[in-house]
C-alpha positions as a LaTeX table, in Angstrom:
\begin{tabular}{lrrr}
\hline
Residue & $x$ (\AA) & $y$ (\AA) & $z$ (\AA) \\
\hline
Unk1 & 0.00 & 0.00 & 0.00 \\
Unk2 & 1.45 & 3.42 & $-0.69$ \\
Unk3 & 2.04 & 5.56 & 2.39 \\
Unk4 & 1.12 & 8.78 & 2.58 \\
Unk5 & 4.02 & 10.34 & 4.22 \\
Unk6 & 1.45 & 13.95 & 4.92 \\
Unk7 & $-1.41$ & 12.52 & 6.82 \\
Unk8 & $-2.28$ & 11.11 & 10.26 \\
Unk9 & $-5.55$ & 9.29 & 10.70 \\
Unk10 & $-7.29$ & 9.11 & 14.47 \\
Unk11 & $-8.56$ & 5.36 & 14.74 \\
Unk12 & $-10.86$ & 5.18 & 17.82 \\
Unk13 & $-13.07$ & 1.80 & 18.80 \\
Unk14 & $-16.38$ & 3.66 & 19.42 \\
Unk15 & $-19.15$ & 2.45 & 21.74 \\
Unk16 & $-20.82$ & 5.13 & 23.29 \\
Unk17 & $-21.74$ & 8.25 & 21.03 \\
Unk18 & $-21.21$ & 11.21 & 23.11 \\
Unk19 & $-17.59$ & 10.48 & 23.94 \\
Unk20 & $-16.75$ & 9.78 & 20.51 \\
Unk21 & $-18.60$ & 13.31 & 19.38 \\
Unk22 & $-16.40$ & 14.90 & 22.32 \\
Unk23 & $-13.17$ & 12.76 & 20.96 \\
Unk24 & $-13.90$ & 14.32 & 17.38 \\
Unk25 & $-14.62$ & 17.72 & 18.47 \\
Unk26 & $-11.02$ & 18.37 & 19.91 \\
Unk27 & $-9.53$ & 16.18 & 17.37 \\
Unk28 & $-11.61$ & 18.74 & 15.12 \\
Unk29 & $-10.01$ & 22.23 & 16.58 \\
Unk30 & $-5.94$ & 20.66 & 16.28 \\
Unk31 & $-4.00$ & 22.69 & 14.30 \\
Unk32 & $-3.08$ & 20.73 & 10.83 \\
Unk33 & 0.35 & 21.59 & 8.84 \\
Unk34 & 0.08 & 22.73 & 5.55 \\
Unk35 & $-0.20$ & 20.09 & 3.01 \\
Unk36 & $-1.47$ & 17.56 & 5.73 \\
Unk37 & $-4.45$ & 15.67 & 5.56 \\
Unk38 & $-6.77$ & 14.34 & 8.98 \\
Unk39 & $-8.95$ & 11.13 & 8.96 \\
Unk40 & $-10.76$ & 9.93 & 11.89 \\
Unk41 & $-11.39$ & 6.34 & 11.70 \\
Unk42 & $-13.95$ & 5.24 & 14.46 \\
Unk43 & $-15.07$ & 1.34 & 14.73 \\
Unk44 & $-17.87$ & 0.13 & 16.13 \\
Unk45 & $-18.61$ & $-3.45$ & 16.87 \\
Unk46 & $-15.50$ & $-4.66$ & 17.50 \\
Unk47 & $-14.93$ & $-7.98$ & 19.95 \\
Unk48 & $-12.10$ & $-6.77$ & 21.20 \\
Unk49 & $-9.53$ & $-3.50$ & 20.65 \\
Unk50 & $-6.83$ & $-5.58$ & 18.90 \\
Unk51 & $-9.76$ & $-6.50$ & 16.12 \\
Unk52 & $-10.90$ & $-2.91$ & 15.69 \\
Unk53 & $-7.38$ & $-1.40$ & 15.68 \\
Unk54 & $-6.10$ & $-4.11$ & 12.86 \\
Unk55 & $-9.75$ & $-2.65$ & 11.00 \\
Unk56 & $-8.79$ & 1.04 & 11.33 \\
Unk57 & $-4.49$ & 0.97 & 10.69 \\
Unk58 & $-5.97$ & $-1.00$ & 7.31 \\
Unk59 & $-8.47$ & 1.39 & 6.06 \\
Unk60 & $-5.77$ & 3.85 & 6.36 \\
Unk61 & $-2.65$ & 4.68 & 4.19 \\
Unk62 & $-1.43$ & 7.62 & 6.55 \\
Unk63 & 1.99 & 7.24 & 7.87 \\
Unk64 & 0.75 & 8.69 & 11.02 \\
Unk65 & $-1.77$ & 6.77 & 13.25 \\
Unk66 & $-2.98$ & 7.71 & 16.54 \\
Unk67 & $-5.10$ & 5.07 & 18.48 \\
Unk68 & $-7.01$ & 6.24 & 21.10 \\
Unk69 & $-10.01$ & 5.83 & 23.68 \\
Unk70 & $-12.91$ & 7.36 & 22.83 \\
Unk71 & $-12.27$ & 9.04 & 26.59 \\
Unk72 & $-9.48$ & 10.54 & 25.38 \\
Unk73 & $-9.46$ & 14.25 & 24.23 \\
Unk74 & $-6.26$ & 15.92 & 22.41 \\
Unk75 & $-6.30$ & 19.27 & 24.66 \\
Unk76 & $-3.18$ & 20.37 & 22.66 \\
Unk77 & $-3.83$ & 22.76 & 20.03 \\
Unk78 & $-0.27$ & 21.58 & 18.23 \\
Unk79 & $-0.47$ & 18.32 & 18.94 \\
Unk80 & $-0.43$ & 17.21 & 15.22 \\
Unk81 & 2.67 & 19.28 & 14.79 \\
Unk82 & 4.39 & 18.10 & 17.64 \\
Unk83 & 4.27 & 14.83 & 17.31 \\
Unk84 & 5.35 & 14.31 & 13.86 \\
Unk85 & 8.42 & 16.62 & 14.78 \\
Unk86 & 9.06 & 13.78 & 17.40 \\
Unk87 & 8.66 & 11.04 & 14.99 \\
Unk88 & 10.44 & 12.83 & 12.95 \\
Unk89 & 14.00 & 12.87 & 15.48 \\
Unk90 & 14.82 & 9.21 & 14.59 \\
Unk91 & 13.03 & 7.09 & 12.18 \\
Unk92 & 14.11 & 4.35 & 15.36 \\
Unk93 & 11.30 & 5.53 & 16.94 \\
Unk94 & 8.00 & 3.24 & 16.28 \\
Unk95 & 5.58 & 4.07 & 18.90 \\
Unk96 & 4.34 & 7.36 & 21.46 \\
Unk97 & 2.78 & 7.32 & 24.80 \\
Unk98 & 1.89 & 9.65 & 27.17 \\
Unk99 & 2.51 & 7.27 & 30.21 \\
Unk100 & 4.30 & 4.00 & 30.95 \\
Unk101 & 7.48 & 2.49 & 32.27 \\
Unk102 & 11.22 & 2.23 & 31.22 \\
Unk103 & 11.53 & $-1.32$ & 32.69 \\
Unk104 & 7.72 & $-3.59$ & 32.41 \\
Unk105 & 7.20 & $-5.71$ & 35.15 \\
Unk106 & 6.48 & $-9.39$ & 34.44 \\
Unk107 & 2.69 & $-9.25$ & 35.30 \\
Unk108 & 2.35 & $-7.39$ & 32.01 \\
Unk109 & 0.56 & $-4.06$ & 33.43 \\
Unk110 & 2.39 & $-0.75$ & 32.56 \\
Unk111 & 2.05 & 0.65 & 36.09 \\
Unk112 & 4.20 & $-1.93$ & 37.84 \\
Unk113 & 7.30 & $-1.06$ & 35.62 \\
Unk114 & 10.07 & 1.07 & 37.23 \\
Unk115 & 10.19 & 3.93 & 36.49 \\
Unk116 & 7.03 & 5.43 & 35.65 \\
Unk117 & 7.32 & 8.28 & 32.94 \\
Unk118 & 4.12 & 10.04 & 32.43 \\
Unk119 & 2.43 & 13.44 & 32.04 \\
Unk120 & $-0.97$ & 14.10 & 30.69 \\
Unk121 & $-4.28$ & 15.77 & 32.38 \\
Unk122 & $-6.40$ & 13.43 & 34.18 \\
Unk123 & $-10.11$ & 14.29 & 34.86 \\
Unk124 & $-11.53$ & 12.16 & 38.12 \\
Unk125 & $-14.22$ & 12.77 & 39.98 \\
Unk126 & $-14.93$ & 15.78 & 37.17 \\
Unk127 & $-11.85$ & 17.56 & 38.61 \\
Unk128 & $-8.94$ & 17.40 & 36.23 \\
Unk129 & $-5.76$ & 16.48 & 37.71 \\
Unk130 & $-2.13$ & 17.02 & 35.93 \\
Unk131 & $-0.50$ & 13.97 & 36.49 \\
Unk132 & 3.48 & 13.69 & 36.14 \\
Unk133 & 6.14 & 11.21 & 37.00 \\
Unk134 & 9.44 & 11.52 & 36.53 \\
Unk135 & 8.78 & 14.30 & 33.76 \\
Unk136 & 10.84 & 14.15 & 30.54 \\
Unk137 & 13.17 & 17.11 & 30.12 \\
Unk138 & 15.16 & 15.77 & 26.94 \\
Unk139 & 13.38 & 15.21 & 23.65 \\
Unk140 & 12.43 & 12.05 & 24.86 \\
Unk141 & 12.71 & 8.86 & 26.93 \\
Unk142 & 12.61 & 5.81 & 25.73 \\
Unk143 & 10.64 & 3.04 & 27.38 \\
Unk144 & 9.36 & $-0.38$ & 26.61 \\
Unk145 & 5.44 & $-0.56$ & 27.78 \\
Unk146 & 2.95 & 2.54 & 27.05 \\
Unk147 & $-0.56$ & 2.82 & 28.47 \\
Unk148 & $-3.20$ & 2.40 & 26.06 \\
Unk149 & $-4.92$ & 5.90 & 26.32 \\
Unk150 & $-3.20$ & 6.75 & 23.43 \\
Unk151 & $-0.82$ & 5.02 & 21.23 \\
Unk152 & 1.00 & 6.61 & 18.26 \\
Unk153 & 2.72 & 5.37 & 14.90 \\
Unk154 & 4.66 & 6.00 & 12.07 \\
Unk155 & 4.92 & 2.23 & 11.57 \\
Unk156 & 2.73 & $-0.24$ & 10.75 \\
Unk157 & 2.56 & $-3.38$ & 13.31 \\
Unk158 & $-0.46$ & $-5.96$ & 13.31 \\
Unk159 & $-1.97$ & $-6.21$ & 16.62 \\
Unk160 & $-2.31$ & $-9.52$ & 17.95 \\
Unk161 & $-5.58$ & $-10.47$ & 17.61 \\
Unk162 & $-5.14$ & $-13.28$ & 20.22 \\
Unk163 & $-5.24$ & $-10.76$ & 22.78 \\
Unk164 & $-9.14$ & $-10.90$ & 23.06 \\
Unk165 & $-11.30$ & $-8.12$ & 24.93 \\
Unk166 & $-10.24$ & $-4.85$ & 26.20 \\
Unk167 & $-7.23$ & $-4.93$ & 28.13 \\
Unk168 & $-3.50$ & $-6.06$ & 27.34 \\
Unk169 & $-3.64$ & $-4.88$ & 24.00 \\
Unk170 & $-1.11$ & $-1.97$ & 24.76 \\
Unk171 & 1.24 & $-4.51$ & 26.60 \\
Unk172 & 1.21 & $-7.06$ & 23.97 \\
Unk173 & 1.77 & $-4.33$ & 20.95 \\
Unk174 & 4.85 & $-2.64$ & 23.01 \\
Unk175 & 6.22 & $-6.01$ & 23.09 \\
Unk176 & 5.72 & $-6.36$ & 19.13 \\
Unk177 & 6.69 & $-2.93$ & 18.36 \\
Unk178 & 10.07 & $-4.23$ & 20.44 \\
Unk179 & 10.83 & $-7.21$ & 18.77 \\
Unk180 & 10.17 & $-5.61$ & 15.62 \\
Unk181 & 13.20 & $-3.46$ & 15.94 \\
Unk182 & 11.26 & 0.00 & 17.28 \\
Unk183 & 11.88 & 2.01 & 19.67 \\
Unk184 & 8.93 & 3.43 & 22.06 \\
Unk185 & 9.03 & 6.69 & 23.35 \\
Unk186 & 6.96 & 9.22 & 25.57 \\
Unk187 & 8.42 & 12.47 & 24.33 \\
Unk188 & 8.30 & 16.14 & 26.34 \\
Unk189 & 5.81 & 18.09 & 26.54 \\
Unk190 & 5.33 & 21.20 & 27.51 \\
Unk191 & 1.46 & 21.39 & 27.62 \\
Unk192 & 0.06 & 18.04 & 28.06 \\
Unk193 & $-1.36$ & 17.01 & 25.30 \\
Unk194 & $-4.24$ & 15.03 & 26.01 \\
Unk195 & $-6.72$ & 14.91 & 28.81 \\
Unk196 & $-8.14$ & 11.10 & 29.80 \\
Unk197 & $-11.75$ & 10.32 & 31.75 \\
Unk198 & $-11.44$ & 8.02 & 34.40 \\
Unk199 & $-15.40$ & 7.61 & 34.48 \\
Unk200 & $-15.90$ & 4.23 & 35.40 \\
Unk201 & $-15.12$ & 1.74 & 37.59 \\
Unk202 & $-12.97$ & $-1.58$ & 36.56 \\
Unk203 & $-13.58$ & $-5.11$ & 36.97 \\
Unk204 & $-10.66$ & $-6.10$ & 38.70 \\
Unk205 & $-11.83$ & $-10.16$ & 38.65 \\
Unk206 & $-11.79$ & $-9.51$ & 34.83 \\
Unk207 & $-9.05$ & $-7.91$ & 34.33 \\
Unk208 & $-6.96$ & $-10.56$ & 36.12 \\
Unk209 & $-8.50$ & $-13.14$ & 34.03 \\
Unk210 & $-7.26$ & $-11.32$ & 31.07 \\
Unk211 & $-4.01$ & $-10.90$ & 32.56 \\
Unk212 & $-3.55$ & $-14.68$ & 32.69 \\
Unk213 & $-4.24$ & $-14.93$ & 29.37 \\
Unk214 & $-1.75$ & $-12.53$ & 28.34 \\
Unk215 & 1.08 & $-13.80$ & 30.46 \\
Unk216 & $-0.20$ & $-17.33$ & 28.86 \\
Unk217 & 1.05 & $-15.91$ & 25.67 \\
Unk218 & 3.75 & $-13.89$ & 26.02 \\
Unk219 & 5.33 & $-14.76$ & 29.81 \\
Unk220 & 8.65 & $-16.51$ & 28.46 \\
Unk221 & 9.50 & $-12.78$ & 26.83 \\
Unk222 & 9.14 & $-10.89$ & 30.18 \\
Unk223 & 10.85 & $-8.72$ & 31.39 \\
Unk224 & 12.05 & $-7.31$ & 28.20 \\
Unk225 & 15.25 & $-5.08$ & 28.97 \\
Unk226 & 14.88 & $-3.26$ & 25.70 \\
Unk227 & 17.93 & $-0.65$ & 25.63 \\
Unk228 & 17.50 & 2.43 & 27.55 \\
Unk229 & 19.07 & 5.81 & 25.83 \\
\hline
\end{tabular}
């Protein structure tokens, strides 16, 4: 497929309208370089967020992908032009967060890595809250697990699709993105750039269900030790 090296697509698994309408708005208001193009790609329906990401990164030809909740709102008016300036450092780098850990721990969830490098806005309880950990002052940091919030590209990777539901599909894809050769990064910032709902409550029982499954799959390649720069 021929990549268009000017345009980043938004690819969003959508299941309740209003957030997605919010979601598009302030996707909607980002300031867009000249000669860029902007698709948002929401998909509804999917079984799981591996599924709907492998539908939306193959509907689109745009170098540039940004998956994110449907929670998640860019707040960053230059967002677009910021982060293809930080792709654009090293074509090492594969992937963007906004929050995860420069070592993963071997249970597979983000936020039991050491150290935590994060910054974005946080809105609980309908107060937003910035949250920071060990903030990056350099161009970037390099780590090896990113939260799923919001994932960026500027290459393509399938998701694995054996990663059913909801949860693990950020783990699983920094650990492809890793083995593929790519760095992953969470870059400064000097406004946050996105803002992330913690609305509802999780199903803990669940989750650790799904957590089995994942370590099922890929516990012989934890802990990963990717390079630190």
């Amino acid at each position: 497929m021929y990549i268009n090296e000017n345009a980043i697509a938004f690819i969003l698994c959508v299941n309740n309208e209003n957030l997605y309408q919010t979601c598009k708005y302030h996707i909607s208001r980002l300031a867009v370089p000249h000669g860029f193009t902007v698709e948002i790609i929401p998909i509804y329906g999917s079984y799981s967020m591996t599924s709907g990401y492998n539908q939306g990164m193959r509907r689109s030809n745009a170098k540039y992908k940004v998956y994110i909740h449907q929670d998640t709102y860019i707040i960053h008016p230059f967002f677009i032009y910021e982060c293809v300036a930080t792709f654009q450092l090293s074509s090492k780098i594969g992937m963007i967060g906004i929050m995860g850990c420069k070592r993963q721990a071997p249970t597979g969830s983000w936020w039991e890595g050491k150290p935590l490098v994060r910054k974005y806005m946080a809105m609980i309880d309908q107060v937003p809250s910035l949250q920071i950990s060990n903030e990056v002052h350099t161009s970037y940091e390099v780590v090896e697990s990113i939260d799923g919030a919001f994932m960026a590209t500027q290459v393509d990777v399938d998701w694995d699709e054996a990663i059913g539901d909801y949860h693990f599909y950020d783990a699983s894809q920094s650990i492809r993105f890793l083995h593929a050769g790519h760095q992953i990064i969470i870059p400064r910032q000097t406004n946050p750039w996105v803002l992330h709902l913690h609305p509802h409550e999780v199903d803990w029982a669940h989750y650790y269900r799904c957590r089995e499954a994942f370590l099922t799959r890929y516990r012989a390649l934890l802990p990963l030790h990717a390079p630190i720069e």
